[in-house]
C-alpha positions as a printed NumPy array, in Angstrom:
array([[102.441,  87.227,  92.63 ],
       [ 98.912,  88.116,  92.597],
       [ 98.305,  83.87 ,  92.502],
       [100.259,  83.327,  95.842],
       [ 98.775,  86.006,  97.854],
       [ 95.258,  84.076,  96.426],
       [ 96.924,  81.073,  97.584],
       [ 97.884,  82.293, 101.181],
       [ 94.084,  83.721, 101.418],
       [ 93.295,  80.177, 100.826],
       [ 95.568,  78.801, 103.151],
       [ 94.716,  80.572, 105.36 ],
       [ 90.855,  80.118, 104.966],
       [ 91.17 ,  76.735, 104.802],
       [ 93.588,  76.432, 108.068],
       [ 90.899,  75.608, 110.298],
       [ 89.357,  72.806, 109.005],
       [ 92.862,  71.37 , 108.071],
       [ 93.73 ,  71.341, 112.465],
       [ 90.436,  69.535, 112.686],
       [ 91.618,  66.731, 110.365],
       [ 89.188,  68.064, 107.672],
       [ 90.291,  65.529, 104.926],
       [ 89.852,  67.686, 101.662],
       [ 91.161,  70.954, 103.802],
       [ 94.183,  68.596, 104.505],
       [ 94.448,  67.868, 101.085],
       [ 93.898,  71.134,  99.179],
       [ 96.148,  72.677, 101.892],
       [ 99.144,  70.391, 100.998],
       [ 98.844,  70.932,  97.154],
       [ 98.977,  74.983,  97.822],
       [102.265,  74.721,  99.839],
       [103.715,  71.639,  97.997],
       [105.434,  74.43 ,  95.218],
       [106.157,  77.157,  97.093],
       [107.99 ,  74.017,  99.522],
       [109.845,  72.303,  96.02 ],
       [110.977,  76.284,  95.25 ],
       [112.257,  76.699,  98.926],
       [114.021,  73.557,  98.98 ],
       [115.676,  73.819,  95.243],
       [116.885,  77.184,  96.459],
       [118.67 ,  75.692,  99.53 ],
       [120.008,  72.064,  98.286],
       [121.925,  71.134,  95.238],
       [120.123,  69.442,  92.231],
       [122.966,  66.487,  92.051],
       [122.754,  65.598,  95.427],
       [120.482,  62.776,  97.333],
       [118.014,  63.383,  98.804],
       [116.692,  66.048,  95.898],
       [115.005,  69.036,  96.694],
       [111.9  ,  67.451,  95.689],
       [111.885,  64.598,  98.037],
       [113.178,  66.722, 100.675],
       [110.168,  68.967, 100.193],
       [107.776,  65.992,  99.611],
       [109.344,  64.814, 103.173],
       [108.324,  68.632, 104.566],
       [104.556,  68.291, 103.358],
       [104.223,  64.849, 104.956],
       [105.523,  66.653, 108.235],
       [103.316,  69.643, 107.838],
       [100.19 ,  67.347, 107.508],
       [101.358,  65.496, 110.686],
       [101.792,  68.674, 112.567],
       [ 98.344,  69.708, 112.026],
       [ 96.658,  68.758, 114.606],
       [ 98.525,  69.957, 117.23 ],
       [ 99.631,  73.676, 115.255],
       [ 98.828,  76.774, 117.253],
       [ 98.558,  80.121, 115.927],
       [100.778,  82.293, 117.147],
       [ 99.958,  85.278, 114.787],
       [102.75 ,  84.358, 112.436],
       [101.782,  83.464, 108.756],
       [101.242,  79.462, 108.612],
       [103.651,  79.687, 105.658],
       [105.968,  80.984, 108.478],
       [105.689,  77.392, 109.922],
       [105.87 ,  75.94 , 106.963],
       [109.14 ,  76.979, 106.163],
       [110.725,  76.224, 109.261],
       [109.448,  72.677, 108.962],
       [111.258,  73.284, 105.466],
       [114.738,  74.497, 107.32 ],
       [114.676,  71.296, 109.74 ],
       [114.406,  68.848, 106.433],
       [116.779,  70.519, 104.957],
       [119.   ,  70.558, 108.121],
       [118.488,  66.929, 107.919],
       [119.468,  66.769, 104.536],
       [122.73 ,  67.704, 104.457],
       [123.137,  65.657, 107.694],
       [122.749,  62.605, 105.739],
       [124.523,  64.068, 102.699],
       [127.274,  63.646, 104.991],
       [127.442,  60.594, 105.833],
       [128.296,  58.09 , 102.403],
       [126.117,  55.657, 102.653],
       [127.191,  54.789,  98.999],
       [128.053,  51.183,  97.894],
       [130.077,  50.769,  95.247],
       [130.351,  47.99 ,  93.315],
       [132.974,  46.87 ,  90.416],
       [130.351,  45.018,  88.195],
       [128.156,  46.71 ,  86.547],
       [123.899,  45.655,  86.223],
       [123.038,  43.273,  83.415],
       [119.955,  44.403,  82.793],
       [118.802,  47.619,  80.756],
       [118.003,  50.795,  82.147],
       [115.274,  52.879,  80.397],
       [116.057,  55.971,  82.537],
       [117.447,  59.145,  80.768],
       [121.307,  58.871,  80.132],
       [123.447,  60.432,  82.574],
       [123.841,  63.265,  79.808],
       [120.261,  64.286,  79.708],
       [119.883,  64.157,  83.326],
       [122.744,  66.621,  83.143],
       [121.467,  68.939,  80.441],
       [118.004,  69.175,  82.172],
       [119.536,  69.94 ,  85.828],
       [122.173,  71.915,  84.086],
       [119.914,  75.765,  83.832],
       [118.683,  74.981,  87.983],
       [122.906,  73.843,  88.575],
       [123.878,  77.178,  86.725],
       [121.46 ,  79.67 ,  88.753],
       [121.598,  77.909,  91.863],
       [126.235,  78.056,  91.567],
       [125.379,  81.538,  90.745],
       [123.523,  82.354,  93.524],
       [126.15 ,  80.28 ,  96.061],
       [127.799,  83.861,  96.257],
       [125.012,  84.811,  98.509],
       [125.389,  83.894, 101.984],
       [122.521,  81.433, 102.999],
       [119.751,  84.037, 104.613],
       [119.944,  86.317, 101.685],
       [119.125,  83.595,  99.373],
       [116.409,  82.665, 101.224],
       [115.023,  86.882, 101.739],
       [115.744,  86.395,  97.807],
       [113.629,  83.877,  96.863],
       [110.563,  84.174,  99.765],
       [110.676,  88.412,  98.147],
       [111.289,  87.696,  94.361],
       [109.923,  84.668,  93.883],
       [107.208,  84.057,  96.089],
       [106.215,  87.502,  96.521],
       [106.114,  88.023,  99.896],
       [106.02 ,  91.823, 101.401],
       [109.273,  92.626, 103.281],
       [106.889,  92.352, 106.106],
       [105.725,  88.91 , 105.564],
       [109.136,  87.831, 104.763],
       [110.729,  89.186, 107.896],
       [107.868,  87.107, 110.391],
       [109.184,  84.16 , 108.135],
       [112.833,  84.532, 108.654],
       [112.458,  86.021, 112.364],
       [113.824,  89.395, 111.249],
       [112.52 ,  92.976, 110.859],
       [110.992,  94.571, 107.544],
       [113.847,  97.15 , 107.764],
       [116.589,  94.414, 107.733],
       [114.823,  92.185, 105.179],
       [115.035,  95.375, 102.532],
       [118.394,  95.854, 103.223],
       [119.526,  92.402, 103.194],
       [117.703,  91.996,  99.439],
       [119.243,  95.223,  98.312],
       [122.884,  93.88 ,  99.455],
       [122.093,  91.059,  97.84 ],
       [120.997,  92.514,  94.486],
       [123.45 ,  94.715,  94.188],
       [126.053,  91.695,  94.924],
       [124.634,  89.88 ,  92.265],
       [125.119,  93.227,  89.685],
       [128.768,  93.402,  90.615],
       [129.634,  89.509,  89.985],
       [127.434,  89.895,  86.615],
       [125.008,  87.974,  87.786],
       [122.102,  90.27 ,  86.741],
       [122.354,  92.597,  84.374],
       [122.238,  96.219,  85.7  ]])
């Protein structure tokens, strides 16, 4: 927790010269949100579905680095921004994971694949499957006060400018959540 509060220093120190197109601020700036994007995004989308939380989030930096230039600060915390870039993707994820743009075909490829069987893809998504079914109980915001508090380590505070709440709400809505999670046996009490 300690490392993302060093990382949002950063982020934030390096925020200037990112707006003016600084190409290593750009860069550095990117890498420090890229994982704290691929954890928002694997706690909102499903492992099994396209596109994965990791393109999706991929898609979200790409946006970010486009937005620079014309970003404002509006005394919210950039990762604020950040993760509302993160909700549109992910809006416009399950957009297209509603449309089937699948083709199916009868024969099957000739050639060999070297990718991992369908079985270890399985057993490796399997643990992220189990936690995030687990976790479908919640209803969608108190997954996300969930992970931006638990995981990321934000202070009720900074989590509430991020989801456009109040401090007083966020600690409720985590404790509801928590205790939600203790009464399915979700977490051990």
């Amino acid at each position: 927790m300690a490392a993302d509060r060093e990382a949002d220093e950063e982020i934030r120190d390096l925020l200037p010269a990112a707006i003016g197109q600084d190409r290593r601020a750009v860069n550095r700036l990117i890498r420090l949100i890229h994982p704290k994007v691929v954890l928002f995004c694997r706690g909102k989308l499903s492992m099994n579905g396209y596109p994965t939380p990791d393109d999706v989030a991929q898609d979200v930096c790409i946006a970010v680095a486009k937005a620079l230039p014309g970003y404002e600060d509006r005394g919210a915390p950039f990762m604020a921004f950040v993760y509302q870039v993160a909700r549109n993707k992910i809006t416009d994820a399950y957009r297209f994971q509603q449309r089937d743009v699948s083709d199916p075909t009868e024969e099957l490829p000739e050639e060999e694949s070297f990718q991992d069987s369908p079985e270890e893809v399985y057993l490796s998504q399997d643990s992220c499957n189990d936690l995030a079914r687990k976790l479908d109980i919640l209803s969608e915001k108190a997954r996300e006060i969930l992970l931006l508090r638990v995981v990321h380590g934000y202070s009720a505070e900074e989590t509430a400018e991020i989801v456009g709440s109040k401090p007083t709400a966020v600690r409720v809505a985590q404790h509801r959540a928590v205790m939600k999670l203790k009464k399915h046996g979700i977490i051990q009490k």
